[in-house]
LOMIFI-504735 format. One record per residue: residue number from 1; z negated, x negated, y negated of N, C-alpha, C in turn. Coordinates in steps of 0.02 Angstrom, whole numbers, m for minus. Atoms other than C-alpha are relative to their C-alpha. Example, Ala and Ser with C-alpha at 12.3 -4.5 7.8 and 13.67 -1.06 7.14 Angstrom:
BEGIN
PT  num     n_Z     n_X     n_Y    ca_Z    ca_X    ca_Y     c_Z     c_X     c_Y
PT    1       0     m45      59    m390    m615     225       0     m45     m60
PT    2       3      42      59    m357    m684      53     m37      39     m55
END
This chain:
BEGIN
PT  num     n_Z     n_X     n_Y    ca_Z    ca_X    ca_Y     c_Z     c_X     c_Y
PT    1      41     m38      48   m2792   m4717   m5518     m73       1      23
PT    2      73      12       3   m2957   m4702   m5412      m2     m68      m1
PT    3      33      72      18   m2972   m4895   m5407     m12     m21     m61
PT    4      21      18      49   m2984   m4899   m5588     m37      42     m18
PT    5      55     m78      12   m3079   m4716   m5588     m73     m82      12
PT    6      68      16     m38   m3218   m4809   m5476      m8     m94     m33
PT    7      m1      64      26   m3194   m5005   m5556     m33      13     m72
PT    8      16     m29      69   m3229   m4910   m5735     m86      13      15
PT    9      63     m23       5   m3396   m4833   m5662     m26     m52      19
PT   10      35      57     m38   m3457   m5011   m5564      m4     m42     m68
PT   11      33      40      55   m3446   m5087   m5734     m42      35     m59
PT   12      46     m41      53   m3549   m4941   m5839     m53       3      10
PT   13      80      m4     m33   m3669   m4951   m5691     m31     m73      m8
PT   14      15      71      m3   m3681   m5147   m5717     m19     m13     m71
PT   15      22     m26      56   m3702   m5114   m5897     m68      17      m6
PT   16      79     m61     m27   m3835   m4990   m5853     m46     m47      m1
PT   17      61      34     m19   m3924   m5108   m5776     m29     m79     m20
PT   18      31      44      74   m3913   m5246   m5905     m47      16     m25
PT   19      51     m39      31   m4006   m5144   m6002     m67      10      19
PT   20      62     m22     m16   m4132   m5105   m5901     m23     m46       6
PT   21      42      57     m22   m4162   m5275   m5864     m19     m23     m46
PT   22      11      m4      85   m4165   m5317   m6053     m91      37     m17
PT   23      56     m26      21   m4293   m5183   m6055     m76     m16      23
PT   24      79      49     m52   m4407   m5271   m5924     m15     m51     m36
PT   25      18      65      41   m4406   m5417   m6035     m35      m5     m47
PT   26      53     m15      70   m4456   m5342   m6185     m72      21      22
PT   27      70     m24     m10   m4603   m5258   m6102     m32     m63      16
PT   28      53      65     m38   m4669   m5412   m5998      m5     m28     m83
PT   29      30      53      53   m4656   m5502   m6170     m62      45     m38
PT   30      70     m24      26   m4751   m5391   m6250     m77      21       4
PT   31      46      14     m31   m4870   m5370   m6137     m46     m68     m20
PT   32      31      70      24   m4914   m5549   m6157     m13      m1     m85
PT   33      17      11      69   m4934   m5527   m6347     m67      21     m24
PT   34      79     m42      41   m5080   m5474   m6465      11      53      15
PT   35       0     m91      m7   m5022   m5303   m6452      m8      19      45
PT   36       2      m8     m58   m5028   m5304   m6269     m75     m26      20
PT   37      63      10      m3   m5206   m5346   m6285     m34      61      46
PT   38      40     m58     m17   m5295   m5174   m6243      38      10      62
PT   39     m26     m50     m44   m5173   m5127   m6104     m17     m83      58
PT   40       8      49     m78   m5193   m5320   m6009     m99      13       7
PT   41      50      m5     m25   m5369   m5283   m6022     m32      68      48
PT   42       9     m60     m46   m5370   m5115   m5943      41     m23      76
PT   43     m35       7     m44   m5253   m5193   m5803     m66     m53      37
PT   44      63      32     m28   m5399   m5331   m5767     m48      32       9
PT   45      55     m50     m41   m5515   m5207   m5743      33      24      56
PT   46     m23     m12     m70   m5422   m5140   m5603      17     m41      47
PT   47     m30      69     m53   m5383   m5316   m5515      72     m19     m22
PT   48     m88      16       6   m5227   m5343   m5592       4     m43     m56
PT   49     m12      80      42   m5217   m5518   m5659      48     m24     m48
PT   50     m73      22      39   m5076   m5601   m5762      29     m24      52
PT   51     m48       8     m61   m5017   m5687   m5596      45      80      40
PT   52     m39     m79     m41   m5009   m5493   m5518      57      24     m62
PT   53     m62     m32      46   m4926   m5432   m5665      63     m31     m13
PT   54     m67       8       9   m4806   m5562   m5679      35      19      56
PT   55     m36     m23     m32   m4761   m5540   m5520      10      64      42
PT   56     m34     m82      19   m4728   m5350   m5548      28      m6     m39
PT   57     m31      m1      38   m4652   m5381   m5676     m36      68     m40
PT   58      10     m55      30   m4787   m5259   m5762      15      m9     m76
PT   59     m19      m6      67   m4736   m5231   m5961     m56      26     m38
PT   60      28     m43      40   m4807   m5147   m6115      66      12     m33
PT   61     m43     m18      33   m4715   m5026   m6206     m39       9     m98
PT   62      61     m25      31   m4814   m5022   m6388      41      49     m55
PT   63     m26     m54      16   m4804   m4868   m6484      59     m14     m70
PT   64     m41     m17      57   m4677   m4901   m6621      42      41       5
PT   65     m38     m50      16   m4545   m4776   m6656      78     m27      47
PT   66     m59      15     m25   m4412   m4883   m6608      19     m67      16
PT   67       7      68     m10   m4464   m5049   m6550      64     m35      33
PT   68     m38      39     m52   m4357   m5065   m6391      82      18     m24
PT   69     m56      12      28   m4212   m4991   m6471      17     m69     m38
PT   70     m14      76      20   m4207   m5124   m6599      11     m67      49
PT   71      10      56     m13   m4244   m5253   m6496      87     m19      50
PT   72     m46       0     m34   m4107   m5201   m6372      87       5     m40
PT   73     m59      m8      57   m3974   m5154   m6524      10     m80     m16
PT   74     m27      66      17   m3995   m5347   m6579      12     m45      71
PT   75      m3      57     m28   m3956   m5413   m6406      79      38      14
PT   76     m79     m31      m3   m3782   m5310   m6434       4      53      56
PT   77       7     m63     m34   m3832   m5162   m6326      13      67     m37
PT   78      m4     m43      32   m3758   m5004   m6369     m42      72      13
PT   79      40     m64     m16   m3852   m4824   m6401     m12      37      40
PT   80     m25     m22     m51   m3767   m4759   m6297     m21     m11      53
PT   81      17      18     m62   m3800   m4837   m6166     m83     m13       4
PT   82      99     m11       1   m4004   m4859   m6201      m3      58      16
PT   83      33     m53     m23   m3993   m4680   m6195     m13      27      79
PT   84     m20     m13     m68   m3897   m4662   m6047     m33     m19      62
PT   85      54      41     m27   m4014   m4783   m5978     m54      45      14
PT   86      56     m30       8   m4157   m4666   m6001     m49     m24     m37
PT   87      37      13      10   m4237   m4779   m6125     m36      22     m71
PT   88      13     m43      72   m4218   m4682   m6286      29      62      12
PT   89       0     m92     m18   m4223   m4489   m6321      60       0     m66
PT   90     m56       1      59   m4060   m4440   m6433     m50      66     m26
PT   91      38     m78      13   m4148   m4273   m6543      45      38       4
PT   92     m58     m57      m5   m4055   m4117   m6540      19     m10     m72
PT   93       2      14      65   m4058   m4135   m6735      66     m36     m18
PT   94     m33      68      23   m3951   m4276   m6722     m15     m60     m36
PT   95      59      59      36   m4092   m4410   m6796      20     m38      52
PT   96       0      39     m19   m4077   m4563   m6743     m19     m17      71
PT   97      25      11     m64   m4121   m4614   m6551     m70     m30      m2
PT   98      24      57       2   m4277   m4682   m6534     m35      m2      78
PT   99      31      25     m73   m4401   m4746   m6385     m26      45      48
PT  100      47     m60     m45   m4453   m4638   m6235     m58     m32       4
PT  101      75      22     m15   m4604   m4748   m6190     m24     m48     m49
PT  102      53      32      77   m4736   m4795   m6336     m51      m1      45
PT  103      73      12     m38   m4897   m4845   m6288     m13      12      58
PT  104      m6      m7     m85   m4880   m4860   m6097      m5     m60      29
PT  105     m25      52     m40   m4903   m4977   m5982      50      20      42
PT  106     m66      m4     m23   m4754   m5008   m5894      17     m35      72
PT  107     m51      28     m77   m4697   m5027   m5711      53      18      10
PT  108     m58     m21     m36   m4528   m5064   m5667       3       0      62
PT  109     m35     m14     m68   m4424   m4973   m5533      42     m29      19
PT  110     m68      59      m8   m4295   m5075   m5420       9      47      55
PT  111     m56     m26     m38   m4165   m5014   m5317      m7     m61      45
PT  112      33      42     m76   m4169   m5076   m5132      54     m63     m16
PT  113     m21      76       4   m4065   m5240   m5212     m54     m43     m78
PT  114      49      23      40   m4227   m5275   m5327      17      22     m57
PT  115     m11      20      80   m4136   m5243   m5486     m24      58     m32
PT  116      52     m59      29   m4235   m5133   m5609      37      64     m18
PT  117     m49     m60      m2   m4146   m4949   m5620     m43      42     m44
PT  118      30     m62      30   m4299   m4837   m5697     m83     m50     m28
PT  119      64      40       8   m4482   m4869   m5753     m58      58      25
PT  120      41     m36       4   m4645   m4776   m5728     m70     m27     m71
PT  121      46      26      66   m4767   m4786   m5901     m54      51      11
PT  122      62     m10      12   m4938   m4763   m5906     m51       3     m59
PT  123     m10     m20      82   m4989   m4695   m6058     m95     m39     m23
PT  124     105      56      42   m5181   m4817   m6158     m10      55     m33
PT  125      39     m59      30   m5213   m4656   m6232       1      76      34
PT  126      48     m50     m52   m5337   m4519   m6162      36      70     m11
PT  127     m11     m48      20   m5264   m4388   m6256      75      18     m10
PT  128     m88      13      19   m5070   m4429   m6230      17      59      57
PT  129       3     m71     m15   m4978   m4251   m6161      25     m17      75
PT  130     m30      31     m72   m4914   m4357   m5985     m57     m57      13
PT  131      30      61     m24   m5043   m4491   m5907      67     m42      17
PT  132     m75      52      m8   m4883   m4546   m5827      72      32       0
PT  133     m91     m12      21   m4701   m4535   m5872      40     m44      51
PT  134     m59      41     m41   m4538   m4589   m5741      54      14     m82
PT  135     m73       3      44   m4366   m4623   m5820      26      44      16
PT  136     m45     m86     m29   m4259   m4463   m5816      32     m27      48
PT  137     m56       2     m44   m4138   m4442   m5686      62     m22     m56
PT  138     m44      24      35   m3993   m4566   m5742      56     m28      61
PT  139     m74      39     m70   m3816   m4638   m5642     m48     m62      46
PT  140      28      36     m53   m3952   m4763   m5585     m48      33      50
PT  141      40     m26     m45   m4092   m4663   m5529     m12      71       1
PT  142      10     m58     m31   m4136   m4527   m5437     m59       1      59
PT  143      87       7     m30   m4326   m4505   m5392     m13      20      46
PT  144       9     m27     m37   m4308   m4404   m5262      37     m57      81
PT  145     m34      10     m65   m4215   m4543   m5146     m28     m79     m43
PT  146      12      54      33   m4298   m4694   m5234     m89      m8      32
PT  147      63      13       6   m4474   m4770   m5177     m26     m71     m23
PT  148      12      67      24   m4583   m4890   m5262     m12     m58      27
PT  149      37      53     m23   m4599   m5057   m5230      43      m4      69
PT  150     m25       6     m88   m4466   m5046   m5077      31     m48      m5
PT  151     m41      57      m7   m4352   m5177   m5108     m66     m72      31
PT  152      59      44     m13   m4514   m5304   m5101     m39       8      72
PT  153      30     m27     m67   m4598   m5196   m4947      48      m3      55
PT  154     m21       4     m31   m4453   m5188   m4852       0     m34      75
PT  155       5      39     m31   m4438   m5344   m4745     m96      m5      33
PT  156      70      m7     m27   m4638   m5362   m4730     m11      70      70
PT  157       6     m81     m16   m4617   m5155   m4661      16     m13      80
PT  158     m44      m8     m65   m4489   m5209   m4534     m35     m56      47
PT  159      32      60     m57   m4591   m5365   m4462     m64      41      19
PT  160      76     m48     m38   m4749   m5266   m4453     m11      63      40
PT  161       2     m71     m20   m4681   m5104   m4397     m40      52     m31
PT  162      37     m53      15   m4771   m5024   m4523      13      18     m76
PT  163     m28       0      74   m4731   m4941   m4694     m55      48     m38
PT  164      60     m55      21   m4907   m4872   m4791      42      23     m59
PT  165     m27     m32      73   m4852   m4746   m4918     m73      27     m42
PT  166      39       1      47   m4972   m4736   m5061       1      69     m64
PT  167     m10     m50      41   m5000   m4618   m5201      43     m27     m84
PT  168       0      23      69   m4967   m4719   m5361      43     m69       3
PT  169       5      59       0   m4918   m4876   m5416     m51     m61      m5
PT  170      67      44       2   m5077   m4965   m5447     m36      25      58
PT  171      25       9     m49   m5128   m4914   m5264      46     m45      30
PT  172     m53      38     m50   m4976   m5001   m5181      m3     m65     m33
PT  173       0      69      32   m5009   m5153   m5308     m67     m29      28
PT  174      78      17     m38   m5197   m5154   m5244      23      m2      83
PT  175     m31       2     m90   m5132   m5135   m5049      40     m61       9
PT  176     m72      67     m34   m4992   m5283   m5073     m71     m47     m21
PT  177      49      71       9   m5151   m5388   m5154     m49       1      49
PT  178      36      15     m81   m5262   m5348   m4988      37      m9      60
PT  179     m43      24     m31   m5131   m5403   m4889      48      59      16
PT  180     m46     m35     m20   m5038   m5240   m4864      51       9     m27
PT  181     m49      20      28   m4872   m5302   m4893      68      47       7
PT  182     m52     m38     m32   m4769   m5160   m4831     m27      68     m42
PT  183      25     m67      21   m4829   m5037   m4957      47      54     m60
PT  184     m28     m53      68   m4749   m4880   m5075     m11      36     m17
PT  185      10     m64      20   m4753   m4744   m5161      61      46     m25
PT  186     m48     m56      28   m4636   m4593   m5185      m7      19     m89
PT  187     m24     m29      66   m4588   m4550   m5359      20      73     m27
PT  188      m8     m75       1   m4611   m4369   m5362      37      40      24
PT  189     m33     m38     m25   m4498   m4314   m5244     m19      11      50
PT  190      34       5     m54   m4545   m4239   m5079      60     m58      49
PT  191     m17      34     m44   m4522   m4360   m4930      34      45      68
PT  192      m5     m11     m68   m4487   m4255   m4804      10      96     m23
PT  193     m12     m83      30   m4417   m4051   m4821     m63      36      23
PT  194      55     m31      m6   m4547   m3913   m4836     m16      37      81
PT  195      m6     m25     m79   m4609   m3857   m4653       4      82     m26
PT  196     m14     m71      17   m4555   m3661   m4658     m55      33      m4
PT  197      58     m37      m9   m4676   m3548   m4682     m72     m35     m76
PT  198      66      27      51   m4787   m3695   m4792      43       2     m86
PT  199      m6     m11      63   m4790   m3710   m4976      58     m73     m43
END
């Protein structure tokens, strides 16, 4: 009984992470499109090329209602599981699911075997109510035991003996392009428990 308990969850989590990878696809493409215009040019202002971004695998999310659903519904992905994913919001209402991240740029998160588990979006508008948005806490991730950019930093970390932790993602993308290849950033969880007494 648990070997099919735990065989049941290794294929919902493999699922899971179909999906998410699905969802990396759609962004990078769109990125590269007309619509991904305004957000690759805000990324070249900061040093971040189409070489850097491809290999971040940075995305665009653009604001439609329900882009990535669709896109992910016609590659036979179920709701369900987008939601579960963290990539669409179900309403309380019971309306239709649609996209958590509209108009964002988009960095995916990888789990220390590279594969994409969450995202962080960066919102092209000044007046949007989050600059940046993570993926909820889902069966893949959990922000508090997750840092960015580690699967990639890892190995570099362990030859250099050194592991810079950063604030953001576009500092640790600027640090791996001046050679600091051992770089991350925490995902809003603390690193380390509160010393007693501090805040």
């Amino acid at each position: 009984q648990y070997d099919q308990h735990s065989g049941e969850i290794a294929r919902r989590l493999a699922l899971l992470i179909d999906v998410m990878q699905a969802g990396s696809t759609c962004f990078c493409e769109q990125l590269m499109r007309t619509i991904g215009s305004a957000s690759r040019a805000y990324l070249e202002q900061r040093g971040v090329d189409a070489a850097v971004a491809h290999n971040f695998a940075i995305g665009y999310a653009p604001g439609a209602r329900r882009g990535l659903v669709e896109f992910l519904q016609a590659r036979d992905m179920s709701l369900d599981m987008i939601v579960e994913a963290g990539l669409a919001i179900k309403p309380d209402d019971g309306g239709a699911p649609y996209d958590r991240f509209r108009d964002r740029i988009m960095f995916p998160i990888h789990d220390t075997r590279g594969r994409v588990i969450a995202f962080g979006g960066r919102a092209m508008q000044a007046d949007a109510r989050a600059k940046y948005m993570n993926s909820p806490e889902t069966p893949l991730f959990h922000k508090s035991s997750v840092l960015f950019n580690f699967a990639r930093a890892r190995q570099p970390a362990y030859d250099n003996k050194t592991l810079l932790v950063a604030e953001g993602y576009m500092d640790v993308i600027a640090l791996h392009g001046a050679g600091f290849e051992g770089a991350v950033a925490p995902l809003g969880g603390a690193l380390w428990p509160p010393v007693s007494g501090m805040p």
